[in-house]
N, C-alpha and C positions, 0 to 999 in steps of 0.2 A: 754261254754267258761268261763273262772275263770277270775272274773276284777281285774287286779294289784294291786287294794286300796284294794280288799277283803283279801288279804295275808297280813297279822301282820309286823308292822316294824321289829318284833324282829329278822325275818326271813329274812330279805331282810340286815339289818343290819348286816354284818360277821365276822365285821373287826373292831380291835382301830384304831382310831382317831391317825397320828402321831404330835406331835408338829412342825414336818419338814415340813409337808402338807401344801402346799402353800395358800389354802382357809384357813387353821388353820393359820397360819401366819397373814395373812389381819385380823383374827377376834380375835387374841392377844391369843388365846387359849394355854390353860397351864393344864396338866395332874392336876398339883396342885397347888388350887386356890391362897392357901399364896402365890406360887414364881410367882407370877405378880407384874411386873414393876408398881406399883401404880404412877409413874410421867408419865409415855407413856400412862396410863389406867386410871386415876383418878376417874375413878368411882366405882372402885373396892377400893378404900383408907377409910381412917375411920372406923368410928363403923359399918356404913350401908354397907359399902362394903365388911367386914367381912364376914358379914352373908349371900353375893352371893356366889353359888355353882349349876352347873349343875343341879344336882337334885334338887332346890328348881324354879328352872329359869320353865318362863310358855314355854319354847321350846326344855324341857326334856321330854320326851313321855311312860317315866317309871314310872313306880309304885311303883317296887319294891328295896325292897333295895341291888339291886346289885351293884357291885362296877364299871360297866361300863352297859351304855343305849342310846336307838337311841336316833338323837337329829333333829329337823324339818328343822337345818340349817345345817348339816352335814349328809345327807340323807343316804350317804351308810357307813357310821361309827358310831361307837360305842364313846361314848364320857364317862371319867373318870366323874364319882357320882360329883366328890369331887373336879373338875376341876372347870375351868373357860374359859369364852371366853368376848369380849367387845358386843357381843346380846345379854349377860342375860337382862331379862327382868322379871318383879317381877308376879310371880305367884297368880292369883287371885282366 
């Protein structure tokens, strides 16, 4: 018997992320990180906020540089590299 966690997110992952997705909703998620409301999302504003992107966030699960990747808080979607949501969180 093959344990669930033994299979790759990338496999379980089949699907984008919609921005209509009501958990995307709650988490401000935006295909592309510049068109975020920085007054609704203020942490996304400024110079530091700039430089938040899926793919830099520690709850993007990709490596590679694909243009969409699983993300730990969207478990069965695929989330845009280049997107944004309000759980980035700075990759250590």
């Amino acid at each position: 018997m093959l344990a669930l966690s033994a299979i790759p997110v990338q496999l379980i992952a089949d699907d984008k992320l919609s921005e209509d997705d009501p958990l995307a909703q709650a988490f401000g998620y935006k295909l592309d990180a510049t068109t975020v409301d920085t007054e609704k999302f203020p942490k996304r504003a400024g110079e530091a906020g700039a430089t938040q992107f899926c793919d830099n966030c520690a709850l993007y699960v990709s490596d590679s540089a694909a243009e969409f990747g699983p993300c730990s808080i969207f478990q069965d979607k695929l989330v845009a590299a280049k997107g944004w949501c309000n759980a980035w969180i700075v990759n250590t």
